[in-house]
Kinemage of the C-alpha trace (Angstrom):
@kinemage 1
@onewidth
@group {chain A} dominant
@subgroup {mainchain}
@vectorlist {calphas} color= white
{ca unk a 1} P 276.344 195.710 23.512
{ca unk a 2} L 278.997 193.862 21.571
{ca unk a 3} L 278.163 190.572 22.630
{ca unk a 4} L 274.339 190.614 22.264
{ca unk a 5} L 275.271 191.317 18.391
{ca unk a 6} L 277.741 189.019 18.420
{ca unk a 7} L 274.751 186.262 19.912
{ca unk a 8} L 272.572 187.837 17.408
{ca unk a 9} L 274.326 187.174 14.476
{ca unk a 10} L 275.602 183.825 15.235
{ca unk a 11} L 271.983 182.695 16.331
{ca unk a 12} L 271.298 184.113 12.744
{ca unk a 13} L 274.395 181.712 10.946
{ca unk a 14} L 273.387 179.163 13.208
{ca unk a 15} L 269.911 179.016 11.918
{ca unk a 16} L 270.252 178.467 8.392
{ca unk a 17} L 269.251 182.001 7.587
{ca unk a 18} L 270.568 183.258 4.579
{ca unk a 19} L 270.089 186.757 2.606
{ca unk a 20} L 268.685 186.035 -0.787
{ca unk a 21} L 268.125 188.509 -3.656
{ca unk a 22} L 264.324 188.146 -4.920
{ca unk a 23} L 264.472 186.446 -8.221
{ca unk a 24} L 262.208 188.421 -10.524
{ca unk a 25} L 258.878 186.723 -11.806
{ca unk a 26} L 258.055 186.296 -14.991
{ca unk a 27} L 255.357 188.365 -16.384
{ca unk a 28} L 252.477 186.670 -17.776
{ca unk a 29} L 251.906 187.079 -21.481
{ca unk a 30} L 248.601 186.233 -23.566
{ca unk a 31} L 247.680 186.445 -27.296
{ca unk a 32} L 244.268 187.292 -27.838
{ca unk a 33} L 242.525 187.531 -30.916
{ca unk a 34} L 239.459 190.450 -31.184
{ca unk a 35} L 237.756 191.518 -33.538
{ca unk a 36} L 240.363 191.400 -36.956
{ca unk a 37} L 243.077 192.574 -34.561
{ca unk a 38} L 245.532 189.966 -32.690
{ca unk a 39} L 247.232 191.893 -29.523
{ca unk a 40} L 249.320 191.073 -26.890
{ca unk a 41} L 248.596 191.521 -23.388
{ca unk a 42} L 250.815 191.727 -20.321
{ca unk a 43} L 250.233 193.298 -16.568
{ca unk a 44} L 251.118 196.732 -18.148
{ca unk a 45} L 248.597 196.868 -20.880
{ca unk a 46} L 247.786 195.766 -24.944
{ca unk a 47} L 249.325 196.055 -28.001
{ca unk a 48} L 248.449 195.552 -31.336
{ca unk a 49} L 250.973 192.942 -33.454
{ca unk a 50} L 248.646 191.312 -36.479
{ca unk a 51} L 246.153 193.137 -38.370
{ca unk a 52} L 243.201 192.493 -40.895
{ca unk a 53} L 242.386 195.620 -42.171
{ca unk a 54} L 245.199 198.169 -42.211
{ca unk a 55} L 242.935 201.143 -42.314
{ca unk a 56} L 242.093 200.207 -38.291
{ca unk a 57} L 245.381 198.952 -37.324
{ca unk a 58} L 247.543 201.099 -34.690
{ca unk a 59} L 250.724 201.999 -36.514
{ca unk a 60} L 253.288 199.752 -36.461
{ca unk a 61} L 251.026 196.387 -35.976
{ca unk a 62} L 251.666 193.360 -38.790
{ca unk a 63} L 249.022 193.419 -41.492
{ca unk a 64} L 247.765 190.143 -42.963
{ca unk a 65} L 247.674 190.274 -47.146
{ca unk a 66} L 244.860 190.421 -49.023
{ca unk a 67} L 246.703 188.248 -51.484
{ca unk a 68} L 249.053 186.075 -52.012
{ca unk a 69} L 251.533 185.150 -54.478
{ca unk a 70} L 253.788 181.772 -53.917
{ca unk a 71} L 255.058 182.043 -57.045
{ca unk a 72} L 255.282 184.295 -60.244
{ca unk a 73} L 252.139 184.196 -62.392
{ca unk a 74} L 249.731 182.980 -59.437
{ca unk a 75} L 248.252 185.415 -57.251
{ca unk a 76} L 245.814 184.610 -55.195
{ca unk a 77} L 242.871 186.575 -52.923
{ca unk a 78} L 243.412 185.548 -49.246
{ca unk a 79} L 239.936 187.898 -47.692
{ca unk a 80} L 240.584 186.817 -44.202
{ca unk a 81} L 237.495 187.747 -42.540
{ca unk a 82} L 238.948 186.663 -39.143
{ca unk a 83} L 241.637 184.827 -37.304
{ca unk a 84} L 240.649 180.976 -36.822
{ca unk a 85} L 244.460 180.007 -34.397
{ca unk a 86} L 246.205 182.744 -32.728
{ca unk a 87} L 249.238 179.969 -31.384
{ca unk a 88} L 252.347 181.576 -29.486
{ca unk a 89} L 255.316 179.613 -29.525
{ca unk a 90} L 256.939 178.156 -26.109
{ca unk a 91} L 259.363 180.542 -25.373
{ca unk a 92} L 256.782 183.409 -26.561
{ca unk a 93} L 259.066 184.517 -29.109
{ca unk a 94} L 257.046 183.981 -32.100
{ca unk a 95} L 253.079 183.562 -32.624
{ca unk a 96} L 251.457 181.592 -35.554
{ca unk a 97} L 248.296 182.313 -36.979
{ca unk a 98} L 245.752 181.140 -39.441
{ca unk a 99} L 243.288 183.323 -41.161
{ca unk a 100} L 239.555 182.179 -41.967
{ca unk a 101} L 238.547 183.948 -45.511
{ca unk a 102} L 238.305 183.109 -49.094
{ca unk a 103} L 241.557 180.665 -48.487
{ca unk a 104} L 243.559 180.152 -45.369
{ca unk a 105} L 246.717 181.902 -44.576
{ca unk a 106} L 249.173 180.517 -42.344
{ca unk a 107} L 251.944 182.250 -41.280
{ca unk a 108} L 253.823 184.133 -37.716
{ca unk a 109} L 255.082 187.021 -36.331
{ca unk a 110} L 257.670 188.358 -33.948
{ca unk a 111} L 255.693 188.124 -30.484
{ca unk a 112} L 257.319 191.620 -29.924
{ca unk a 113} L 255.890 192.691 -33.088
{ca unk a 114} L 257.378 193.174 -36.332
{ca unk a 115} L 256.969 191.840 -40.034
{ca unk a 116} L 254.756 188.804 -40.358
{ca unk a 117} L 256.023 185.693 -42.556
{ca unk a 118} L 253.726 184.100 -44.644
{ca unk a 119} L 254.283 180.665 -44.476
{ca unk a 120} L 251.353 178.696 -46.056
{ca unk a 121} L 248.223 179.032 -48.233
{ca unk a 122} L 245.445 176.619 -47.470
{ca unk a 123} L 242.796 176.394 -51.105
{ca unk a 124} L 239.344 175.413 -50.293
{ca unk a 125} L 240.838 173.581 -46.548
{ca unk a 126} L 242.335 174.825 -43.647
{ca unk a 127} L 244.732 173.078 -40.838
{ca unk a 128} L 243.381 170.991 -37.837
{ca unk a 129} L 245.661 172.282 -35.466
{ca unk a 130} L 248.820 174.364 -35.301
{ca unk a 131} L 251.725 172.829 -32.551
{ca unk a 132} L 255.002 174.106 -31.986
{ca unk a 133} L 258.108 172.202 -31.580
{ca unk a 134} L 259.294 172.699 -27.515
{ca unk a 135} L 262.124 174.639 -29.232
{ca unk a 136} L 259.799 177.625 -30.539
{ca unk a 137} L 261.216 177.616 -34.178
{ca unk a 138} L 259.317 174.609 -35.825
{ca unk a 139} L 255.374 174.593 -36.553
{ca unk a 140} L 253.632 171.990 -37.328
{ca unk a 141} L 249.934 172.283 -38.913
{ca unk a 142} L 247.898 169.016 -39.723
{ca unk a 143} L 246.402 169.791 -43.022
{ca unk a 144} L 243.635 168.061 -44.912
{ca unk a 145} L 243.476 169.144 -48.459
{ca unk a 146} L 240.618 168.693 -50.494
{ca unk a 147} L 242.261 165.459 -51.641
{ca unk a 148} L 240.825 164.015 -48.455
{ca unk a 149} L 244.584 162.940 -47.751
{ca unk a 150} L 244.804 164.104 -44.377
{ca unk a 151} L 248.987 165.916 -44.817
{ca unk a 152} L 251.449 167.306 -41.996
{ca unk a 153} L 253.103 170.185 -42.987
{ca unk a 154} L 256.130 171.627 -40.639
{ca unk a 155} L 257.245 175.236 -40.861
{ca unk a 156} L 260.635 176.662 -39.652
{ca unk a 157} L 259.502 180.222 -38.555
{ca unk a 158} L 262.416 182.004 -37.863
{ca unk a 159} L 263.227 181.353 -41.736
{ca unk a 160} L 259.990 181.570 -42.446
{ca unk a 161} L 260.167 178.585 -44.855
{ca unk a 162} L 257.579 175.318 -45.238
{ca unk a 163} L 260.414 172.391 -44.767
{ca unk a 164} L 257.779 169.391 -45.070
């Protein structure tokens, strides 16, 4: 009995066969954008993390402004009717947005959920496209004001700051 293990397990080393721990797969993880409400979905369900209207929202989802104020004395009506880019960032940490309304709002939010940043307000425009850097922290949005001077704007989101 001892040497038919003792075949087994060298035929086994022999072989090349080696005992390897599963490495666990990454779930898949989409933004979708329905209705005024941006959610998260994964293989175990939804969540709400961006809201229009915070009289619908689930509790605890981000709510877009109805205003916004980059600086004291100017206040300004954002009405986002819906989102027009729902972006996430590469390592799904963050996701951008831009509103459609009255005036564009561009800004992100924890992927996990949390507080939203505002990071831009687009009068009478809105941006072409929104790109992250491959490092997740930088956004860049090509803007073209109604100066017809086509612009490229670049966001750090994590500070939640326009840097160019």
């Amino acid at each position: 009995m001892k040497s038919r293990l003792l075949i087994a397990c060298a035929l086994l080393l022999g072989s090349g066969c080696r005992h390897t721990t599963p490495q666990p797969q990454a779930q898949p993880i989409a933004f979708v954008a329905e209705g005024g409400t941006v959610y998260r979905e994964e293989a175990n369900g939804r969540r709400a993390v961006l809201a229009l209207d915070s009289s619908a929202a689930p509790a605890g989802t981000a709510i877009v402004p109805r205003q916004w104020t980059p600086a004291q004395g100017s206040t300004f009506s954002v009405a986002a009717t819906r989102f027009r880019r729902v972006v996430p960032s590469p390592r799904m940490d963050w996701v951008a947005f831009e509103t459609a309304g009255t005036h564009e709002l561009v800004g992100v939010v924890p992927a996990a959920g949390g507080a939203l940043k505002v990071l831009d307000f687009y009068f009478d425009s809105s941006a072409d496209s929104l790109r992250w850097a491959p490092s997740g922290r930088y956004l860049t949005a090509f803007y073209m004001p109604p100066s017809g001077t086509a612009e490229v704007r670049v966001y750090d989101a994590a500070l939640g700051t326009r840097i160019k």
